[in-house]
C-alpha positions in Angstrom: -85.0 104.9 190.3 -83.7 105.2 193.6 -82.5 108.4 195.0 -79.1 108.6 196.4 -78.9 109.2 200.3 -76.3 111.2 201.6 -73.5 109.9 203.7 -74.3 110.4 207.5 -72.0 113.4 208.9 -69.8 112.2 212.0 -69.6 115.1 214.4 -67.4 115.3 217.4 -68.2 117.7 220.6 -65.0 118.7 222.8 -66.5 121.5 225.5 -65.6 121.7 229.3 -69.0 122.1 230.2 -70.5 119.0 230.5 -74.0 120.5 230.5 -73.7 123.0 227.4 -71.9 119.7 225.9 -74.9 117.4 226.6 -77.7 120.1 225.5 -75.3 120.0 221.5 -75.3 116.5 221.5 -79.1 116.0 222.4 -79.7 118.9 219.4 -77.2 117.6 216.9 -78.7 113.7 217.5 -82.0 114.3 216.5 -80.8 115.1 213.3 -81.0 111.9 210.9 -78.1 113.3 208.7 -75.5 113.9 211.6 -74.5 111.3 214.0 -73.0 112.0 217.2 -69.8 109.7 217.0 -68.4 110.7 220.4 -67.8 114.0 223.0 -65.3 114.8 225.5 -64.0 117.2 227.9 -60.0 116.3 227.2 -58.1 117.7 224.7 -55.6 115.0 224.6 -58.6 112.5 224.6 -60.2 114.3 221.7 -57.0 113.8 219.4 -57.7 109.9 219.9 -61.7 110.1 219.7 -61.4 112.4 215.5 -58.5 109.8 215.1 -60.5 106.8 215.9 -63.9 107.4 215.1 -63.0 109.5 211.2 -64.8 112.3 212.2 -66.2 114.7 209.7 -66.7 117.6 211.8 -65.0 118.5 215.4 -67.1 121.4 217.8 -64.7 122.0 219.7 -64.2 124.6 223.0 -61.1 126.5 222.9 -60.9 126.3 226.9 -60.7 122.8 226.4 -57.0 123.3 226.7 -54.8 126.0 228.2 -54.0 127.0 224.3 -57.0 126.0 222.0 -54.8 127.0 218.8 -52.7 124.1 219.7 -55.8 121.8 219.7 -57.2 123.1 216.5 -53.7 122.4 215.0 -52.9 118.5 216.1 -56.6 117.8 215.3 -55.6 118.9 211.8 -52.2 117.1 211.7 -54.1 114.0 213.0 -56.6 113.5 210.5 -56.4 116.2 208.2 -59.9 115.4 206.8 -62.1 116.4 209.9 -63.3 119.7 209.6 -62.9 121.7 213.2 -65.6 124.7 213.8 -64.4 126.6 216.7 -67.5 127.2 219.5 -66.3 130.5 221.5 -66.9 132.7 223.7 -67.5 137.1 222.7 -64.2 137.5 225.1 -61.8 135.0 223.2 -61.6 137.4 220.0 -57.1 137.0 220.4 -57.5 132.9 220.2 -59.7 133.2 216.9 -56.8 135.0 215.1 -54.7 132.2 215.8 -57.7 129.5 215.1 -57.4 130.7 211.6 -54.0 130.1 211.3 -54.3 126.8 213.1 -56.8 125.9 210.0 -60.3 125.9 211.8 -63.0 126.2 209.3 -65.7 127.4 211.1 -66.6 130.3 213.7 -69.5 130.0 216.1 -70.5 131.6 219.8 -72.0 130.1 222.2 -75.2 131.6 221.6 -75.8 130.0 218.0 -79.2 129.3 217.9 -79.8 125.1 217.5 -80.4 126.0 213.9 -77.3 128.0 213.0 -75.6 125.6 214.4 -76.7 122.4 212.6 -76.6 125.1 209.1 -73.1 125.8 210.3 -71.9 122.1 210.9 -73.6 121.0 207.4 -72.0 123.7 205.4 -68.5 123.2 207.2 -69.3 119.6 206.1 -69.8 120.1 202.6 -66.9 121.9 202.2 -67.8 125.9 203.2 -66.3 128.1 205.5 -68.3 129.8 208.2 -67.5 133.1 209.3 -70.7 135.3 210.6 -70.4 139.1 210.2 -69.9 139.7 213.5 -67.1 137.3 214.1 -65.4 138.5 211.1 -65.6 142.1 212.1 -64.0 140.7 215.2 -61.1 138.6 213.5 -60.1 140.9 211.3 -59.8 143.4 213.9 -57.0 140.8 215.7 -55.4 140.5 212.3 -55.0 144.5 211.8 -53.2 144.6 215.3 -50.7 141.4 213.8 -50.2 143.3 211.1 -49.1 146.6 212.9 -46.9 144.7 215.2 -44.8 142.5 212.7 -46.0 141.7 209.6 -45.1 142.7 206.0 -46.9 142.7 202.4 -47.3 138.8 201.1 -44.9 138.8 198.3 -48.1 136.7 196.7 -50.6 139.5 196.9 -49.8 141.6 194.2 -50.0 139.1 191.8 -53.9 137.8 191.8 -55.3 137.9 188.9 -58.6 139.8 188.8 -60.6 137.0 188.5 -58.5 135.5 191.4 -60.1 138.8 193.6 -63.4 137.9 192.2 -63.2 134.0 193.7 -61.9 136.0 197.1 -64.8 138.2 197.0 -67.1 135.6 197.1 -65.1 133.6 199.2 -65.6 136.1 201.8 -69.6 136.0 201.6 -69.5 132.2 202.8 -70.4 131.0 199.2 -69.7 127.6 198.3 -67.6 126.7 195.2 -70.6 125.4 193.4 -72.5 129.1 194.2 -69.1 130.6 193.0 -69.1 129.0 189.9 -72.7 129.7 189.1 -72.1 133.6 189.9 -69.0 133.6 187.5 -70.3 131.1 185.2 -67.6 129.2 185.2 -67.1 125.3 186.3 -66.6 124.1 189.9 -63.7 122.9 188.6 -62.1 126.2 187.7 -63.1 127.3 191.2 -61.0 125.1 192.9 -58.2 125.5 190.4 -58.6 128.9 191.2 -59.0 128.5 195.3 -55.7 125.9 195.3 -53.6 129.1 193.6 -54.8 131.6 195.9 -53.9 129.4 198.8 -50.3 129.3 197.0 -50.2 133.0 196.1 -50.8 133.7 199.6 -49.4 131.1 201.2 -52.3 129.9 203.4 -53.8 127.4 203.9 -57.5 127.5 204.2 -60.2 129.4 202.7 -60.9 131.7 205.5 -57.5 132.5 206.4 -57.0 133.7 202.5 -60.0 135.8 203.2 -58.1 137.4 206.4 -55.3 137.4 204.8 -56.3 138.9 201.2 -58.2 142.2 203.9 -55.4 142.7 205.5 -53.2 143.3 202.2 -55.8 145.7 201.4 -56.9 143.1 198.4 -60.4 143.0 200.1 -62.9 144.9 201.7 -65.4 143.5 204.4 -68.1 146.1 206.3 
């Protein structure tokens, strides 16, 4: 009996400088599960390159573009499949905010070791969302200061069920669904049932912006 092999992992690299940009590509190439499918310094270019080349994964810059959250946004609408994992800065805190929002499923600086990085882009891959301590501290920070400027209550939040909260807990530790359903011993299936009506109660529409979201209703608690 043969084993199965896993399908290779197409990553895209969008970053304006061409030598951080070449030192990802060399890392993420010598990897036999990921495959480098193409990298660019254009935002407009890099709409084309997910589009063409059905990217799994897109590293992408925010500076690749005067507003990043616009990038992470039509690289969504273009192939809604290709999972974007946002490569910042520690002074670009306001544009992750709005990279949430924008659906970007991963978080990363610049000074990711190689290895977080290739954990990150395999866990973004398999369907995960990536949010380190320290960059959550940071986004929900942003979120608080939305909140106190204009926003309400999501006429959703009140009415998660408990085990809904218990999913969202989890959610917020990075777990994937199949770790989620072996902590709650319940199905993978149930998880996602239970994932697609959080996303609905709260009206969002990824799993870390439910996260955000779910703290700044006060429904969760990060430290």
């Amino acid at each position: 009996m043969t084993s199965e092999v896993p399908p290779v992992v197409r990553v895209v690299v969008a970053d304006r400088q061409p030598i951080f940009r070449r030192g990802l590509v060399e890392v993420l190439c010598d990897e036999p599960d990921l495959q480098v499918v193409g990298d660019t310094d254009d935002a407009l270019a890099l709409i084309d390159l997910v589009v063409s080349t059905k990217a799994d994964v897109v590293l992408v810059d925010l500076a690749v573009h005067f507003d990043g959250i616009d990038v992470c946004a039509a690289i969504r609408q273009a192939r809604p499949e290709a999972k974007v994992v946002v490569l910042a800065r520690a002074d670009h805190d306001s544009e992750l905010a709005g990279a949430v929002r924008a659906g970007a499923r991963g978080y990363l600086l610049k000074e990711t070791s190689p290895q977080e990085l290739l954990a990150a882009v395999r866990a973004v891959a398999a369907g995960s969302s990536l949010l380190s301590p320290a960059m959550a501290s940071r986004l929900l920070d942003e979120f608080a200061v939305l909140v106190r400027r204009h926003d309400g209550v999501t006429d959703g939040a009140g009415t998660l069920s408990p085990r809904e909260v218990e999913v969202l807990n989890l959610m917020a530790q990075g777990l994937n669904n199949r770790v989620i359903a072996e902590k709650l011993f319940i199905s993978e299936n149930t998880v996602k049932n239970h994932i697609r009506s959080i996303h609905e109660k709260l009206q969002v529409h990824s799993r870390m912006e439910a996260v955000v979201r779910a703290v700044r209703e006060g429904l969760l608690h990060i430290t």
